[in-house]
N, C-alpha and C positions, 0 to 999 in steps of 0.2 A: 604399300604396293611393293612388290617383291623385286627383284632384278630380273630382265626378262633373259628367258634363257637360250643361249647361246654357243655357238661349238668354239673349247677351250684351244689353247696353245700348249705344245712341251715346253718343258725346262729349256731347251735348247735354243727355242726362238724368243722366250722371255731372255735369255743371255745376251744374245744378237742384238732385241732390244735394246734392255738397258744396254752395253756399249756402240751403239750409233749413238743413243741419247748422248752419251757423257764424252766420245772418242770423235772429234770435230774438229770445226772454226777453234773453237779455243786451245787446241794443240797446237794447230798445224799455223795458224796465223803467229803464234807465239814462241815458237821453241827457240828459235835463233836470237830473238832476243834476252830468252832469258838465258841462252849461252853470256851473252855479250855480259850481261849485268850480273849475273851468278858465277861466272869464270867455272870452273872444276867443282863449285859446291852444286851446279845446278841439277845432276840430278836427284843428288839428294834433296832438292828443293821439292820433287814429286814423291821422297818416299815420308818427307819430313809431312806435307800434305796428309798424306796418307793413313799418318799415324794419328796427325789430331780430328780426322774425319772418320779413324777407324770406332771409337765409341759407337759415334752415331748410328756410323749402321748397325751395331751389333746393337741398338737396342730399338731400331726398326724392325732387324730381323727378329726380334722375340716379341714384340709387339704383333707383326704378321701372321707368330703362330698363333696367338690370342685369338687375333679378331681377324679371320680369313675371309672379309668381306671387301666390296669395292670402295675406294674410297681414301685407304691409305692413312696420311697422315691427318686428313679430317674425321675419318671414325676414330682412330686412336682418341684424339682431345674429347670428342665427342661423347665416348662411352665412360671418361674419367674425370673431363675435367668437366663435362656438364654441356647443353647445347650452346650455348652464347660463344662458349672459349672453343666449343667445336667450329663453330660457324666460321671464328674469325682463322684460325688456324688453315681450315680448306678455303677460304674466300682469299687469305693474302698470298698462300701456294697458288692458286687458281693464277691473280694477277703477275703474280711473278714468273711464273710460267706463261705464259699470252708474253708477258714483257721479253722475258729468253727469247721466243717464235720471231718477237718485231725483230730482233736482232740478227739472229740468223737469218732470217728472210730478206732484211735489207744489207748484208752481207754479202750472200747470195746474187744479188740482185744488181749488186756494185759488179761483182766480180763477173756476171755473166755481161755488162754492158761494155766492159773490156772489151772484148772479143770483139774486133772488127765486122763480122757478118754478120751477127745476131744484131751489134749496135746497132746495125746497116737498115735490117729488117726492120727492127724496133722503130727508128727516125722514120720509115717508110710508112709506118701505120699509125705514125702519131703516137707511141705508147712509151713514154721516157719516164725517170724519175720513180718517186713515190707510185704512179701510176703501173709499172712495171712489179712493185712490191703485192700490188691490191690486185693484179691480175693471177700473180703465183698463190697469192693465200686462196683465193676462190677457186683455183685449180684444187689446189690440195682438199681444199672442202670438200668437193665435188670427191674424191679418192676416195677421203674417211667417211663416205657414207655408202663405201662397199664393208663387205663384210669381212671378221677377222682372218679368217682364209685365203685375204687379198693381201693383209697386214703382212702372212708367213711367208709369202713367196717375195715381197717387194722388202723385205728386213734381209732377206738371202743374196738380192742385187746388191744392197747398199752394201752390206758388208762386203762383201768379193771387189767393189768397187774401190770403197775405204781401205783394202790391205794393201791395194795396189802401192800406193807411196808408201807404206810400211815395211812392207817384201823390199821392195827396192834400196828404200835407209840400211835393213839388217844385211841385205843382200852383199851391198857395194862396200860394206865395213871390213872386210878381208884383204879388200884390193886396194883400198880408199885411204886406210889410216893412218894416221901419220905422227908419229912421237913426239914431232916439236908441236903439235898442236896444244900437246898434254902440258909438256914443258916452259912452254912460254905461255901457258894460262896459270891467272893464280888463284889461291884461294879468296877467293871474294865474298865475306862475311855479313858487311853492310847490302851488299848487292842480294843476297840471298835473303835476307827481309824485305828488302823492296817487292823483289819478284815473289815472297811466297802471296800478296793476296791474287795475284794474276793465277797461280799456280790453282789457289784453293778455288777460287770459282769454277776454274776449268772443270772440277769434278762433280760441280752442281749437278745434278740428273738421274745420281746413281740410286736414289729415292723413289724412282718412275715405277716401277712397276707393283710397290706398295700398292697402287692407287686401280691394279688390275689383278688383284691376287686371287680374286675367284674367277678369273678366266686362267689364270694357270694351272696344269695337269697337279693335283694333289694338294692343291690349295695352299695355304698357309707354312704349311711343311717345307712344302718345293719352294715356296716365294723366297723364304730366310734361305735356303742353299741357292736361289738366283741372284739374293745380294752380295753375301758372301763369295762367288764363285767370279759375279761379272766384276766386283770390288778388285778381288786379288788380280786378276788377269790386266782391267785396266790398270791398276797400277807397275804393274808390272810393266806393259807394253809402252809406257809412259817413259817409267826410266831405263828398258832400254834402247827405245829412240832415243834419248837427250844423250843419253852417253855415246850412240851411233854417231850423231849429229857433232857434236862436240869434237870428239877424235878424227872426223872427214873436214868437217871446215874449222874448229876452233873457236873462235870469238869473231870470226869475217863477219861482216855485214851483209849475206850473200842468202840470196833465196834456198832455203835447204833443202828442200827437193829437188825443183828445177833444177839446183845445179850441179848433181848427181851427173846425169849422162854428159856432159860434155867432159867432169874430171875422168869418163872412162871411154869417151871415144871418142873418133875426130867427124866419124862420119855425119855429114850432116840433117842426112833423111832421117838418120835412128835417131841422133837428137829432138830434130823436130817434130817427125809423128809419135815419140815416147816422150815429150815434155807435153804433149797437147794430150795425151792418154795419162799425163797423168795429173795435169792441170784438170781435166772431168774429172777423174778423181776425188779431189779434193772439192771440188764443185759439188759432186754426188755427196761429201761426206756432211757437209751443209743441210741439203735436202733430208739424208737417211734423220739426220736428229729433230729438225723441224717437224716432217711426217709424226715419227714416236712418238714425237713429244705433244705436240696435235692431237695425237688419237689417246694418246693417255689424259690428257688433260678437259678433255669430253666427257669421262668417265669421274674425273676428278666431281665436276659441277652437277654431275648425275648424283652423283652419294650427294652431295646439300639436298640436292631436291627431294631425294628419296625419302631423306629423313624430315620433309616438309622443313628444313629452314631457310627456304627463301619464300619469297611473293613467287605467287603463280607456279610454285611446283608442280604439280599435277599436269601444267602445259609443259615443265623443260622435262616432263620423264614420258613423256612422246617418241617412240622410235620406227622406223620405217621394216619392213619388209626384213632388209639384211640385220635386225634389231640393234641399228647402229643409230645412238639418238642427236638424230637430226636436228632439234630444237636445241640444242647444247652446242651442236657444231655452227649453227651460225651465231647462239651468241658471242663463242669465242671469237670469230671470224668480226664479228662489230666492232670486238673489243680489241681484237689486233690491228684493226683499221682505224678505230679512233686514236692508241698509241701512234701510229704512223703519222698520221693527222696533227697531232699535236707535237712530236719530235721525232726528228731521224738521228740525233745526234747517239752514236755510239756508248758513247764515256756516261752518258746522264741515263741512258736508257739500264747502263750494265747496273748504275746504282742505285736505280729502280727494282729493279731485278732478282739483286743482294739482296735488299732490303724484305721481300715477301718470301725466298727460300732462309734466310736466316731466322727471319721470322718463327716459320713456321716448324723448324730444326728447332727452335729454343722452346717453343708449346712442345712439341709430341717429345722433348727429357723431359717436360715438368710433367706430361703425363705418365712418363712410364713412373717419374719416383713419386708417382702419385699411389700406384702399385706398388712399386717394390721399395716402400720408404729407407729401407737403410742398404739400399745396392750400390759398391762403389764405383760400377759403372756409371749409373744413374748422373751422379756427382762429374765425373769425367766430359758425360755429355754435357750437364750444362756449361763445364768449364770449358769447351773446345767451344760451343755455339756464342760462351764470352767472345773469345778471340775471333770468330764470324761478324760478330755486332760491334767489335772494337774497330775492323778494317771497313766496315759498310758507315760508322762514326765518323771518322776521318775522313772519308771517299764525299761523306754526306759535309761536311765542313768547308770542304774545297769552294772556290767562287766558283761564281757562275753554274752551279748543281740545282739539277732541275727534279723537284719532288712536286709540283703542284699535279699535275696527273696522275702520278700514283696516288695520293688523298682525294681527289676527288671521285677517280673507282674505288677506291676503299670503301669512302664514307656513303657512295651510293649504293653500295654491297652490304652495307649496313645497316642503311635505312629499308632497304628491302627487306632484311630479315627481321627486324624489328616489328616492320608494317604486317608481316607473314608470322612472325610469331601471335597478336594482336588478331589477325583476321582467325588465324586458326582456334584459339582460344575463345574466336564470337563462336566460332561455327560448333565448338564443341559446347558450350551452355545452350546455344538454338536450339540443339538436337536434344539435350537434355530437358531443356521446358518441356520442348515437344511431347 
């Protein structure tokens, strides 16, 4: 069955994409402390990132020109290393993506129950908790089963939304900075290992749009100049917020945004109605990557099924009207609600999370130098996705680390494709007795 056909995106809104995807929660909850813990190395802590994740994407983006189809890092393993090692490649991206979603969403979910009126309303109607998480994902469900022409205009709020505290960090860096900050910070070596696995997962996501490259204008072409281009830019805006951030507060303990207007004015309405503009903000920039990440990860469990390896493909390559597939969006939607179900906990959920993008970064280098066997690229990627599987090791070693939910969607992810390999191979001798 073919991919049903559908009106594409420019390069420009695949860009937006991928950075809401990757430009978030994991920045903006994070930078101040890796001020505190990386002292003066900390921006380099984003370029240092940068450089062991830079392989990777240059050998997604040559892979995208290969195989210009949906599906990403599951057709990659698929077309080289064979369906099994394809299956499990898209099946542990799939979970670890739904696991990123639970994260953000009960982020999200926290930070909105702050808010004094909302919490107000919420207690009012009985909707608190976990409960408040299953009511945002069923929203969003309800969203990604508009069509992608819904996707271009709501990627263009997030973004305008998401710059808001960024304008603001680069803005107020003229007026703001302050040389003892530089001065009385020092170089912190050991701290700058701490903080890079915080650093590297932050950029989890820059892989998204792999996984929709034949709805991008030019297909495969354009995909490798939206990794490379949304790559550079994030990185880029990465470090130089940290260095904005660093030279205005230093190593304070101090909200970094938030505490912008008040070091630049006294008055207290501007404060108030620009800390609350820019506390949505930061709220929207939760939502922008959860949405992306949502509607690309539909598309993810679409290519398994296209290529019949699960059970019941034929039902998940079902799509409505707007040929947005419905049947995909609510399995995600299960499976983000059974994670929520089974843990809220932040820390256990991130090393879940790890665990299915590292994954699935160390199949598609073993696929690419399954192609290109003597490319010193090739080589680089598996060593960079080492040092991925070295920190998600450790993280995994920790007490009290919770992995029994991730193996039990796995191994059920597995037993489906096995039972679906099996069925389809009766169905193909049937037909031949026949």
């Amino acid at each position: 069955m073919s991919h049903p056909k559908s009106p594409t995106i420019p390069v420009w809104t695949a860009i937006l994409l991928s950075i809401n995807i990757v430009i978030g929660s994991g920045f903006f909850a994070s930078a101040q402390k890796i001020s505190i813990d990386a002292g003066l190395l900390a921006p380099l802590a984003w370029l240092l990132a940068g450089a062991l994740l830079f392989p990777i994407v240059a050998i997604l983006a040559k892979l995208s020109q290969r195989y210009p189809e949906a599906g990403g890092l599951y057709v990659y393993s698929y077309e080289t290393l064979g369906h099994s090692w394809g299956f499990i490649t898209g099946w542990v991206y799939f979970i670890g993506t739904v696991i990123g979603n639970v994260i953000v969403m009960h982020a999200f979910s926290g930070k909105l129950q702050e808010i004094p009126a909302i919490a107000g309303f919420l207690q009012n109607i009985q909707l608190q908790g976990v409960g408040v998480d299953m009511a945002l994902v069923s929203f969003f469900a309800l969203l990604n089963l508009r069509n992608i022409d819904f996707l271009k205009h709501v990627q263009i709020l997030f973004t305008v939304l998401k710059c808001i505290p960024i304008v603001l960090a680069l803005g107020a860096l003229p007026f703001l900075f302050k040389l003892e900050n530089l001065m009385q910070t020092s170089l912190n070596w050991h701290g700058l290992v701490i903080v890079l696995p915080l650093v590297l997962f932050s950029y989890i996501g820059i892989e998204a749009c792999c996984a929709i490259t034949d709805k991008i204008n030019g297909g495969g072409a354009k995909t490798s100049r939206v990794l490379f281009i949304s790559f550079m830019l994030i990185m880029g805006i990465y470090t130089l917020l940290q260095c904005s951030l660093l030279c205005m507060h230093g190593t304070a303990a101090v909200d970094p945004f938030t505490s912008i207007l008040p070091l630049l004015t006294t008055n207290t309405q501007v404060i108030y109605w620009g800390n609350a503009l820019i506390h949505g903000a930061l709220l929207s920039s939760f939502l922008g990557g959860f949405y992306s990440m949502f509607y690309i990860n539909n598309w993810n469990l679409y290519a398994i099924a296209e290529k019949k390896g699960i059970l019941f493909s034929d039902t998940f390559l079902t799509t409505n009207k707007n040929q947005a597939p419905w049947v995909c969006i609510l399995a995600q939607v299960a499976l983000i609600l059974t994670f929520q179900l089974m843990t809220t906990d932040i820390t256990q959920l991130a090393n879940m999370d790890g665990i299915g993008s590292v994954s699935a970064y160390l199949l598609s280098a073993c696929a690419f130098l399954a192609l290109y066997k003597k490319s010193t690229l090739g080589f680089l990627a598996i060593a960079c996705c080492t040092v991925f599987i070295g920190i998600c090791t450790h993280n995994l070693l920790q007490p009290d680390t919770q992995i029994v939910p991730f193996l039990i969607i796995l191994f059920l992810g597995i037993g489906m494709h096995i039972l679906g390999s099996w069925y389809n191979k009766y169905r193909k001798k049937t037909r031949m007795e026949q």
